[in-house]
N, C-alpha and C positions, 0 to 999 in steps of 0.2 A: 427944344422939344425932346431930344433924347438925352437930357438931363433930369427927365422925369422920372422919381421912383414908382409914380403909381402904373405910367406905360411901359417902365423895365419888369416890373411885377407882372403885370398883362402878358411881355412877351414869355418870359418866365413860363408862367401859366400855359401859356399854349406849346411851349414847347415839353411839359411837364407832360402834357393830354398826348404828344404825338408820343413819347417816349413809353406811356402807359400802353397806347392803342398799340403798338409793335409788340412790347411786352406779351400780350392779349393775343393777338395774331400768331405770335409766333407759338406761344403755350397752346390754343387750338389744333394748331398745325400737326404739334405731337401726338397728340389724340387720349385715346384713352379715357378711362373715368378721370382720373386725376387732374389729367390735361382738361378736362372741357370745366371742371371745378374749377381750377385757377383761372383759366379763360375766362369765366362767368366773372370771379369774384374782382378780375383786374378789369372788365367790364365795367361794374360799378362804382370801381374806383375813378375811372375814364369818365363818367358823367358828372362826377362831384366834381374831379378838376376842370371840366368843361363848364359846368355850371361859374366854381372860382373864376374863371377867368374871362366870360363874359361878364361877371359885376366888375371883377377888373377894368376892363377896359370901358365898359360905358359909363363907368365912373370917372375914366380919365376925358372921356369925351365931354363926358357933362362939367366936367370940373373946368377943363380946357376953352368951352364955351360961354362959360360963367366967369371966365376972364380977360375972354374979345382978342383971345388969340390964338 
């Protein structure tokens, strides 16, 4: 099972969404116009790799289930 490329892509993936979300948190933190822009735009980025990475993985579950193991 953890010889799986499509659930190391998955974990990938969520580890990609945590790295973005801090990214995002921390750029808020700073403040400022600048700061709440990059915060926004590392935001949207944060929902597309959230988005990736639940097809990720429930692709691996349905794959995983479509082969009775």
């Amino acid at each position: 099972m953890t010889n799986d490329p499509l659930l190391i892509a998955g974990l990938v993936a969520c580890l990609a969404v945590l790295v973005i979300l801090l990214m995002g948190i921390n750029s808020f933190r700073k403040g400022g116009a600048e700061g709440a822009k990059r915060s926004n735009k590392l935001m949207q980025w944060r929902l597309g790799a959230q988005l990736l990475a639940i097809i990720l993985l429930l692709a691996f579950v349905y794959f995983r289930r479509q082969s009775g193991g």
